[in-house]
C-alpha positions as a printed NumPy array, in Angstrom:
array([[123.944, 140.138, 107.901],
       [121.725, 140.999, 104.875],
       [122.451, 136.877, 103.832],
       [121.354, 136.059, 107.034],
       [118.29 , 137.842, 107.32 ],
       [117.307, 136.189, 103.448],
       [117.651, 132.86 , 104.578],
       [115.877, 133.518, 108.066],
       [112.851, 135.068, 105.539],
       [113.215, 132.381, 102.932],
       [112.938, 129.425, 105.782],
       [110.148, 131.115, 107.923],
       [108.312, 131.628, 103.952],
       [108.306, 128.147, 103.377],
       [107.655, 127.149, 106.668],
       [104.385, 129.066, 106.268],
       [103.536, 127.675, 103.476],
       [103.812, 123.879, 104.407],
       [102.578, 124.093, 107.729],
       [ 99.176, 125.545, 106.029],
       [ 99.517, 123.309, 103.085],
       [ 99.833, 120.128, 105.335],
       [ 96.411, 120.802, 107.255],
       [ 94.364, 119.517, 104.383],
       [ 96.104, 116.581, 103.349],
       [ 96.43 , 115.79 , 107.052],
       [ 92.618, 115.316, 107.033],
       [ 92.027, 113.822, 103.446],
       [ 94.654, 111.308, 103.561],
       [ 92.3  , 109.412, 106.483],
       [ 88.997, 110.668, 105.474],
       [ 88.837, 108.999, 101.951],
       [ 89.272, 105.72 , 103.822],
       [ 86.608, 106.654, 106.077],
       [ 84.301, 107.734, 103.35 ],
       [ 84.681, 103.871, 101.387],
       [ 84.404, 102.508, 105.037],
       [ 80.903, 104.822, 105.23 ],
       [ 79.973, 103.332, 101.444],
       [ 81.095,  99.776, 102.493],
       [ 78.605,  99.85 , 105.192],
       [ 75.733, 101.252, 103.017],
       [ 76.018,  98.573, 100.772],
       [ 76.487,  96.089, 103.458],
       [ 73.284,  97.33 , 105.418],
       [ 71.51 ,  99.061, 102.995],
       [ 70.906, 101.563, 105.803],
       [ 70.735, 105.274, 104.203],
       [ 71.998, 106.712, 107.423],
       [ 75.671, 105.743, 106.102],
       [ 75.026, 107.343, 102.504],
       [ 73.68 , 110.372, 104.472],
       [ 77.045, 110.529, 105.992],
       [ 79.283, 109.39 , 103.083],
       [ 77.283, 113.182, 101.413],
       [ 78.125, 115.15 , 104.032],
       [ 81.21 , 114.403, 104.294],
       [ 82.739, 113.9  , 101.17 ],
       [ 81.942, 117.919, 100.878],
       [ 84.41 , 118.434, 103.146],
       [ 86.582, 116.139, 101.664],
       [ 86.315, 117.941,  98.103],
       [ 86.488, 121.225,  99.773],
       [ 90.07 , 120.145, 101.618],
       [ 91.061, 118.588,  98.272],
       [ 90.918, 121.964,  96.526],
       [ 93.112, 123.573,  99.304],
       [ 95.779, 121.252,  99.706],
       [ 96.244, 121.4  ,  95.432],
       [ 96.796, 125.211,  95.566],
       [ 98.856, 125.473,  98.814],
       [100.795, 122.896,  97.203],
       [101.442, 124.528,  94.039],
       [102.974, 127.795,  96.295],
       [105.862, 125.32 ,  97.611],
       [106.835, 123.927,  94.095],
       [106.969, 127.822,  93.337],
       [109.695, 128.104,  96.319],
       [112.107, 125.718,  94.829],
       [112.7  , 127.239,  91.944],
       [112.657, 130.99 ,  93.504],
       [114.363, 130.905,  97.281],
       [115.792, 126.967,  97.03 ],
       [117.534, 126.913,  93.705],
       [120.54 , 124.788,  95.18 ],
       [117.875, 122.359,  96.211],
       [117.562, 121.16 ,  93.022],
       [120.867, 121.592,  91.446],
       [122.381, 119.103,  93.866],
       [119.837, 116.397,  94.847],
       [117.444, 116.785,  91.695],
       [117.858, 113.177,  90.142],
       [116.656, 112.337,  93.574],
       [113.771, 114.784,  94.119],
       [112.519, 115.819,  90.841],
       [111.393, 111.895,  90.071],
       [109.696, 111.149,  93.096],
       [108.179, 114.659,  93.17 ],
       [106.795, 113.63 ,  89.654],
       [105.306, 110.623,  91.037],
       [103.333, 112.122,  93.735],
       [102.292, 114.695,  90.831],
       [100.621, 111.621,  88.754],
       [ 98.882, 109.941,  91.443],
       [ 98.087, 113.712,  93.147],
       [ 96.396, 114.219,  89.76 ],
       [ 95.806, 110.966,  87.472],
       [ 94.099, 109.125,  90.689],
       [ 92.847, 111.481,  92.815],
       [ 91.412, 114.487,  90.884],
       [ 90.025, 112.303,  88.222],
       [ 87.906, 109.896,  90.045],
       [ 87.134, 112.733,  92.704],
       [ 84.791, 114.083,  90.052],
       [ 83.48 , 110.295,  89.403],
       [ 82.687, 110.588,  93.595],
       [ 81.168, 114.292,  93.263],
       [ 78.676, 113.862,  90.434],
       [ 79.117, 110.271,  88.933],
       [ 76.405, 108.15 ,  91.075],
       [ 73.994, 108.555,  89.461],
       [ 75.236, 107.868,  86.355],
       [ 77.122, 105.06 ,  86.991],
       [ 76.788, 101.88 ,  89.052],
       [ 76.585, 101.822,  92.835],
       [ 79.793,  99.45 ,  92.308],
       [ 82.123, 101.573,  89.847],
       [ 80.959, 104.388,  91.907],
       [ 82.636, 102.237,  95.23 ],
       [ 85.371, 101.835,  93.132],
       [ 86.106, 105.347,  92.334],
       [ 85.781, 105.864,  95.991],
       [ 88.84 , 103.345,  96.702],
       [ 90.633, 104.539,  93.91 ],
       [ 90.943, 107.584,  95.452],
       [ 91.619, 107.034,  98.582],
       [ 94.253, 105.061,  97.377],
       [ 95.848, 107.773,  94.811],
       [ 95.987, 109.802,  98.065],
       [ 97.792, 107.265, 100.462],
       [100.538, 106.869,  97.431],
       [100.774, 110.985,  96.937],
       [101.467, 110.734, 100.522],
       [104.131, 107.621, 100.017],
       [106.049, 109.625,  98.069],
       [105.999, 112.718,  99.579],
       [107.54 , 111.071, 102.709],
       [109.902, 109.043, 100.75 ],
       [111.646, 112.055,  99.326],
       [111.478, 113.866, 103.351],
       [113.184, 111.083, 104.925],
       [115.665, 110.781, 102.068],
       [116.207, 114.19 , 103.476],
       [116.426, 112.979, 106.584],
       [118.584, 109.52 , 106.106],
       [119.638, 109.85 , 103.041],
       [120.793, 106.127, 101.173],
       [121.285, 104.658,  97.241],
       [123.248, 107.469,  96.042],
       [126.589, 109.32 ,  95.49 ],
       [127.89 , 112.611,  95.279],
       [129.564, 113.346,  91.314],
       [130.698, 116.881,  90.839],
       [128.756, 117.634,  93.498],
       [125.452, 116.622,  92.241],
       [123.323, 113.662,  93.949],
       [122.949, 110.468,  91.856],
       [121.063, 107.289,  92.607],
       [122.917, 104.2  ,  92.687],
       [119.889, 102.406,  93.855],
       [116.307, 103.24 ,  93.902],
       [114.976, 100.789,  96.355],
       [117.055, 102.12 ,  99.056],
       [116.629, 105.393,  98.257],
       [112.627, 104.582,  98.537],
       [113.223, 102.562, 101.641],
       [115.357, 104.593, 103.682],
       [116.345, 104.268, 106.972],
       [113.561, 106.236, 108.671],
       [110.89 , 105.923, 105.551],
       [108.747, 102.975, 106.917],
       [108.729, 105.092, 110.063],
       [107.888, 108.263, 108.943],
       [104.843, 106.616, 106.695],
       [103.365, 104.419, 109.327],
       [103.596, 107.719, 112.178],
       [102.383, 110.033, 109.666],
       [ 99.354, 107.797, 108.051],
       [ 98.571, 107.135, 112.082],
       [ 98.193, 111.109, 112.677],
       [ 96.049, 111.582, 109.497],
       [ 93.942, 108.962, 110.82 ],
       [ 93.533, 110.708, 114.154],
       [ 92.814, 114.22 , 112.369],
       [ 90.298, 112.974, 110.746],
       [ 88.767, 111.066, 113.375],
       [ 88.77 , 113.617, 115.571],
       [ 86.922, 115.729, 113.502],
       [ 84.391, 113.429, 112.484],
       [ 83.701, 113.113, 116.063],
       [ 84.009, 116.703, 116.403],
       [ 81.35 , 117.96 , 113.61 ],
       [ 79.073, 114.726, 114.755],
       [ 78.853, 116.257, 118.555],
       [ 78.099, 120.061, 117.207],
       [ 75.344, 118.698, 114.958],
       [ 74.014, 116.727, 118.161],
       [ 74.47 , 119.916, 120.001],
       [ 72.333, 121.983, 117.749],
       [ 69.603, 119.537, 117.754],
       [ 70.345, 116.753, 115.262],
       [ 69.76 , 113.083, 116.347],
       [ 69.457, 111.544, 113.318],
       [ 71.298, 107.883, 112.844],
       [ 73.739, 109.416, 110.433],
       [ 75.36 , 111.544, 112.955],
       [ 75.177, 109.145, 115.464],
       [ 77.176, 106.802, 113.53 ],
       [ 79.742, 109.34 , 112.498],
       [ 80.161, 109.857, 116.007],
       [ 80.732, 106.506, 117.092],
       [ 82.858, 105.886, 113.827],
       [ 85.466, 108.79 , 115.176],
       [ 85.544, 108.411, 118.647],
       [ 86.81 , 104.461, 118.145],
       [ 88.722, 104.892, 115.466],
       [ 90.815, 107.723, 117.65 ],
       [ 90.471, 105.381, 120.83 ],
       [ 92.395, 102.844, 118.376],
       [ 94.575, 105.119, 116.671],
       [ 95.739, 107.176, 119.345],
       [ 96.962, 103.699, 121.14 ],
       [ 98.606, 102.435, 117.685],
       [100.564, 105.473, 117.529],
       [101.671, 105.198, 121.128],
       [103.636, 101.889, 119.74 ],
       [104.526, 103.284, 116.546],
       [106.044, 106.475, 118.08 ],
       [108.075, 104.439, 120.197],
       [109.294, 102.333, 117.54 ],
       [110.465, 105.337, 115.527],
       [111.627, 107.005, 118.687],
       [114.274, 104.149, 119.031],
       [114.922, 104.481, 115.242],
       [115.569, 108.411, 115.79 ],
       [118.472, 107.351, 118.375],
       [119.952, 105.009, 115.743],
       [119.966, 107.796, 112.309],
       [119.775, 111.136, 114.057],
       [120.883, 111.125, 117.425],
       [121.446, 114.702, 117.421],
       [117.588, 115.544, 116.753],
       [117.146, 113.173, 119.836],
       [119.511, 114.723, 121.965],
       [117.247, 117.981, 121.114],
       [114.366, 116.588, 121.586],
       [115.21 , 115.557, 124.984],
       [117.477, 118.332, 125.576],
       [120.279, 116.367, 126.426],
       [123.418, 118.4  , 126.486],
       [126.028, 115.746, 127.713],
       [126.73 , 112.394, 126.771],
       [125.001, 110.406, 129.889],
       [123.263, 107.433, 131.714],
       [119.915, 107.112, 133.512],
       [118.619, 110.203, 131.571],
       [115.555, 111.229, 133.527],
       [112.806, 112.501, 131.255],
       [112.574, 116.342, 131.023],
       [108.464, 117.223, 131.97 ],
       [109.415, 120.708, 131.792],
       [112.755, 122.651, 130.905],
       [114.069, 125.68 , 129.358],
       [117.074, 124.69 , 127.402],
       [119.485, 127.5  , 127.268],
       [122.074, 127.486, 123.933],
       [124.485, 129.462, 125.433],
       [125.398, 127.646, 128.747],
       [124.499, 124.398, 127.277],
       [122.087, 123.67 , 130.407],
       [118.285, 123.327, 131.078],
       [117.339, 125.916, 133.458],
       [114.142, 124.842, 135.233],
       [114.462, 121.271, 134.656],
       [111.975, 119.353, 136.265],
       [112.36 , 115.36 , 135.002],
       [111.632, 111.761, 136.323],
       [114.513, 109.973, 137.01 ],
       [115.734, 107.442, 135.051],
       [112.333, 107.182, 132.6  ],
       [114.077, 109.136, 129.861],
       [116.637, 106.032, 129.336],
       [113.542, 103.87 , 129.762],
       [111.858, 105.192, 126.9  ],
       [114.794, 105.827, 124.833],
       [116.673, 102.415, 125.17 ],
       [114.081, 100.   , 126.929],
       [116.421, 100.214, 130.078],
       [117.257, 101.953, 132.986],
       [120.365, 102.687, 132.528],
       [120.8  , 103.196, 129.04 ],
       [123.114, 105.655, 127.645],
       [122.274, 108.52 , 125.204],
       [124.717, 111.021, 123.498],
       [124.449, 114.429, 124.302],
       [124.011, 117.943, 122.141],
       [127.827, 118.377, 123.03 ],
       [128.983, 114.884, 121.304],
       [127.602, 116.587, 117.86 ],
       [129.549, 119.204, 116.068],
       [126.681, 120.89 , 114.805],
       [122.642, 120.299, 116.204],
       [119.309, 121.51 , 115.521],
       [117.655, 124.826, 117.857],
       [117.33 , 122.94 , 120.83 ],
       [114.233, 125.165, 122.736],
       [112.199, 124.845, 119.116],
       [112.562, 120.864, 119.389],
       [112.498, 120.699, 122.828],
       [108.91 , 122.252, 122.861],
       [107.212, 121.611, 119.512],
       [107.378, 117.653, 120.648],
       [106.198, 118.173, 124.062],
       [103.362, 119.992, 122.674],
       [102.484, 117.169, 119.913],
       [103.053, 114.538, 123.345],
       [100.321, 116.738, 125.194],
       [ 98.152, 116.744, 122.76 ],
       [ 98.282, 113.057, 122.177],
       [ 97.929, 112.086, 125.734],
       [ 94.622, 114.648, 125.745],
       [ 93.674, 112.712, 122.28 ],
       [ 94.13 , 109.099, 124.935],
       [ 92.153, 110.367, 127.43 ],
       [ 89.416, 112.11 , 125.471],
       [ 88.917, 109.089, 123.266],
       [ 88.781, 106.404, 125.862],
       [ 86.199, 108.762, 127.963],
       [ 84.393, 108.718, 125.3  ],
       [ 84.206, 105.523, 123.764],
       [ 83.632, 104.269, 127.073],
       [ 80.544, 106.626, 127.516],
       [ 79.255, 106.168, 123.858],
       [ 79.407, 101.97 , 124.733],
       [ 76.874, 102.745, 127.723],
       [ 75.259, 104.52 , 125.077],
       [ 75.414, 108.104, 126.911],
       [ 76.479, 111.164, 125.577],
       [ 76.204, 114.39 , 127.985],
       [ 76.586, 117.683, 126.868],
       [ 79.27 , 118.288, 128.697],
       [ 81.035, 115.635, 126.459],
       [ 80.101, 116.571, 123.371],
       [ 81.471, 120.367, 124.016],
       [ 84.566, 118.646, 124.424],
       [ 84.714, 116.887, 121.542],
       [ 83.989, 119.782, 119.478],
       [ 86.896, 121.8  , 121.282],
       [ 88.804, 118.657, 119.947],
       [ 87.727, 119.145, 116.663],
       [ 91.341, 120.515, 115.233],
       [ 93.277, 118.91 , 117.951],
       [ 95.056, 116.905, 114.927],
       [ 96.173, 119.68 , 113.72 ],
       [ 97.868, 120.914, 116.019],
       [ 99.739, 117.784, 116.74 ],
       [100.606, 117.411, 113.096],
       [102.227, 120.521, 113.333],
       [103.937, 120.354, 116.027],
       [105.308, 116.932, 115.059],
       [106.274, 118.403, 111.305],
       [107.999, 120.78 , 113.234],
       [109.944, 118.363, 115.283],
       [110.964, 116.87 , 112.174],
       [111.915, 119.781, 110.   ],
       [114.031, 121.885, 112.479],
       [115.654, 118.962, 114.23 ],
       [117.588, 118.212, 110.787],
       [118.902, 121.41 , 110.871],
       [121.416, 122.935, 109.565],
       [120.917, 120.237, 107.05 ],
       [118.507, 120.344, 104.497],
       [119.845, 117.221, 103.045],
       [121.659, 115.992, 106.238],
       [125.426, 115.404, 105.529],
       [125.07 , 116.22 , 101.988],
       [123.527, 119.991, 101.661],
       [122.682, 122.55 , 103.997],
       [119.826, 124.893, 104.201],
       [122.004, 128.392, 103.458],
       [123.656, 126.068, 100.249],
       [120.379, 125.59 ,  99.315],
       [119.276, 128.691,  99.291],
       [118.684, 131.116,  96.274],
       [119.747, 135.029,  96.042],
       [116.201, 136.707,  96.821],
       [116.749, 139.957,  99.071],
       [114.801, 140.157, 102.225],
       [112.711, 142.642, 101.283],
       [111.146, 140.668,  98.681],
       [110.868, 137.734, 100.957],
       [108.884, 139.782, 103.701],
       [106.741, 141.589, 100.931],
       [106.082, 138.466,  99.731],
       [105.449, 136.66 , 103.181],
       [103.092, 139.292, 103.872],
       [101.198, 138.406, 101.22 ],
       [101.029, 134.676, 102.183],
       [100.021, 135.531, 105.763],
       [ 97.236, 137.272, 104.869],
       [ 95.71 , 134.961, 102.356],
       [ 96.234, 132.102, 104.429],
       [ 94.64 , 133.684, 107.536],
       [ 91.503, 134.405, 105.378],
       [ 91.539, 130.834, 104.049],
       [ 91.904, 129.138, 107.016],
       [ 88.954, 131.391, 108.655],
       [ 86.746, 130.617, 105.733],
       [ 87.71 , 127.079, 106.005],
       [ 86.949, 126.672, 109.371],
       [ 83.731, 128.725, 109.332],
       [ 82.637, 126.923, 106.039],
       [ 82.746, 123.544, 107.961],
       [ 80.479, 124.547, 110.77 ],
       [ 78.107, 126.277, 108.687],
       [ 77.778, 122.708, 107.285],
       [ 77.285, 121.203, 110.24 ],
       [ 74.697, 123.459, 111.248],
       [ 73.136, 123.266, 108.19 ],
       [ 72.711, 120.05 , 107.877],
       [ 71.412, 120.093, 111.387],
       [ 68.994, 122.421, 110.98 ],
       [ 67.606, 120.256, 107.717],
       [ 67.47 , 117.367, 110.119],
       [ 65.75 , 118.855, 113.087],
       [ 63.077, 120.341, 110.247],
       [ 62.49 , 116.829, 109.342],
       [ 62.347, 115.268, 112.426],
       [ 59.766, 117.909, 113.688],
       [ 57.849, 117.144, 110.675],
       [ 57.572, 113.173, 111.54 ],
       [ 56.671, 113.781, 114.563],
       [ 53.241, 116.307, 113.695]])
């Protein structure tokens, strides 16, 4: 029981730890992008509205930077201290393509970050531009890698097992895994709507406290279309890696959906509790015949059930984490198109603009509930077919784990406080300096 309870600690640890970790590159892997877009259209215009916004923002940007290094540096920690087995078996894998996202994590991005905090004005409006791409490119690649090695995880290919240790027998498919093209598109997509929804979000606050200045109204405009667009991309994309997720893991499907037996005309589940024990949804309230729909592109389509599978992920935990990431896309859909739609007849009630800031995080919450999705419907594989999470695990005694834990709670609540408080006092500061100017143009 004792072994039991370790690995229950050890996995809810690092669950902690990356669910916090992954809020900050979540919004910087986007946001660079958008801050070249804002410098592309200052030198395009010349208009100092979009350097006003590149300055704001690329505060927050720094600030998220700094957070995602050191929560990142806690999981590396884990490996070696609760997931020695990790390591020992799939290392010639991992440990290379962890290294890479280590050199462009640190070679690209933190280098020319400092270029982008306090290089202007010393260098050229163009090699400062450049910095800016460089960057944002260093952390699109960090991210390439990171989801390389995950869906290895997931789909593992190029390799085989010698004395039980994993060794690549090709690199390109180990890079280009099954679900890896996937995985990259849906998760560059859901950066992209993180960030845009909180660009829109900080834009409306500072118009609610007072600020119409053109910077915010372009950073405004700039996140509610780019979510109006993204939000319909990754309608498509999800699909496409929905039908992928039948193909490599039908199991995680079958949870997803909380299909227990092997069937056709699934309707889809709207609301469910799926019960482990007598393999049934109790409450089940589905449309007919739209689950196969979605799933196969037909109407009669046939998808395996839980039962088909010898071993499956926690059904309830799949089950709910996606319908949660769903609801909060389809709120994303409808919020954006209201929006854009009002923006274009160039209106924007209050009543709008308190939505948008309630919006502000709604990324994150989808990214998390998606990450979740993805982790526990793998389980009890940590490498699927080739190591499983107990293997994995190392010998630390619960105790330690929940002292430890503890400790990780706590700082994280604090962090994420600050962080969130730290943002809006931004935003209301740089309000404030705008309505101060604006009152003195107008005396």
């Amino acid at each position: 029981m004792n072994v039991l309870d370790a690995l229950t600690m050890a996995r809810i640890q690092f669950g902690a730890n990356i669910s916090f970790h992954i809020l900050f590159p979540s919004i910087n892997i986007a946001l660079g992008w958008f801050l070249l877009f804002f410098k592309w259209r200052y030198i395009k215009t010349g208009q100092q509205a979009w350097m006003d916004a590149y300055a704001f923002w690329i505060k927050i940007f720094a600030l998220s930077f700094a957070l995602g290094v050191v929560t990142g540096a806690t999981m590396s920690f884990q490996f070696g201290t609760n997931w020695p087995g990790f390591m020992r078996v799939v290392g010639n894998v991992a440990g290379p393509l962890l290294s890479y996202e280590i050199l462009t994590a640190f070679f690209l991005e933190a280098t020319f970050l400092g270029v982008m905090l306090f290089g202007r004005s010393r260098i050229s409006e163009r090699a400062h531009t450049l910095a800016t791409l460089i960057v944002a490119l260093g952390n699109t690649m960090s991210t390439f890698w990171i989801l390389t090695l995950n869906s290895w995880m997931q789909t593992p290919a190029g390799f085989e097992l010698v004395n039980g240790h994993a060794v690549v027998t090709s690199w390109l498919e180990v890079i280009f895994n099954p679900s890896a093209p996937y995985r990259f598109a849906h998760m560059l997509i859901a950066s992209g709507l993180t960030a845009a929804f909180l660009l829109a979000g900080l834009s409306a606050y500072r118009r609610l406290k007072g600020d119409s200045s053109k910077g915010v109204s372009l950073t405004l405009k700039t996140g509610v279309l780019a979510a109006a667009l993204l939000i319909s991309l990754q309608i498509v994309v999800g699909d496409m890696h929905g039908l992928k997720t039948r193909e490599v893991q039908p199991a995680k499907l079958a949870a997803i959906e909380g299909i227990w037996r092997t069937e056709q005309s699934v309707p889809l589940l709207v609301f469910a509790l799926p019960n482990e024990q007598t393999h049934n949804n109790d409450f089940a309230l589905g449309i007919p015949k739209l689950g196969s729909l979605i799933l196969t592109h037909s109407l009669d389509g046939e998808i395996k059930g839980l039962e088909s599978f010898p071993q499956h992920p926690p059904v309830a935990k799949v089950f709910w984490s996606f319908r949660v990431m769903a609801g909060i896309g389809s709120l994303m859909l409808l919020v954006s198109w209201l929006a854009a739609w009002k923006l274009r007849r160039k209106e924007s009630p209050r009543w709008l603009l308190r939505i948008l800031v309630g919006m502000t995080f709604s990324g994150w919450v989808a990214t998390l509930a998606g990450w979740y999705v993805t982790e526990m419907g793998r389980q009890p594989w940590l490498v699927t077919g080739v190591l499983t999470t107990a293997e994995a695990a190392g010998g630390a005694t619960p105790t330690m784990l929940a002292s430890s834990l503890a400790m990780y709670l706590s700082l994280y609540a604090f962090l994420l406080v600050a962080y969130v408080s730290v943002l809006f006092h931004l935003a209301k500061k740089a309000a404030s300096a705008q309505v101060l100017t604006q009152q003195e143009q107008l005396a």
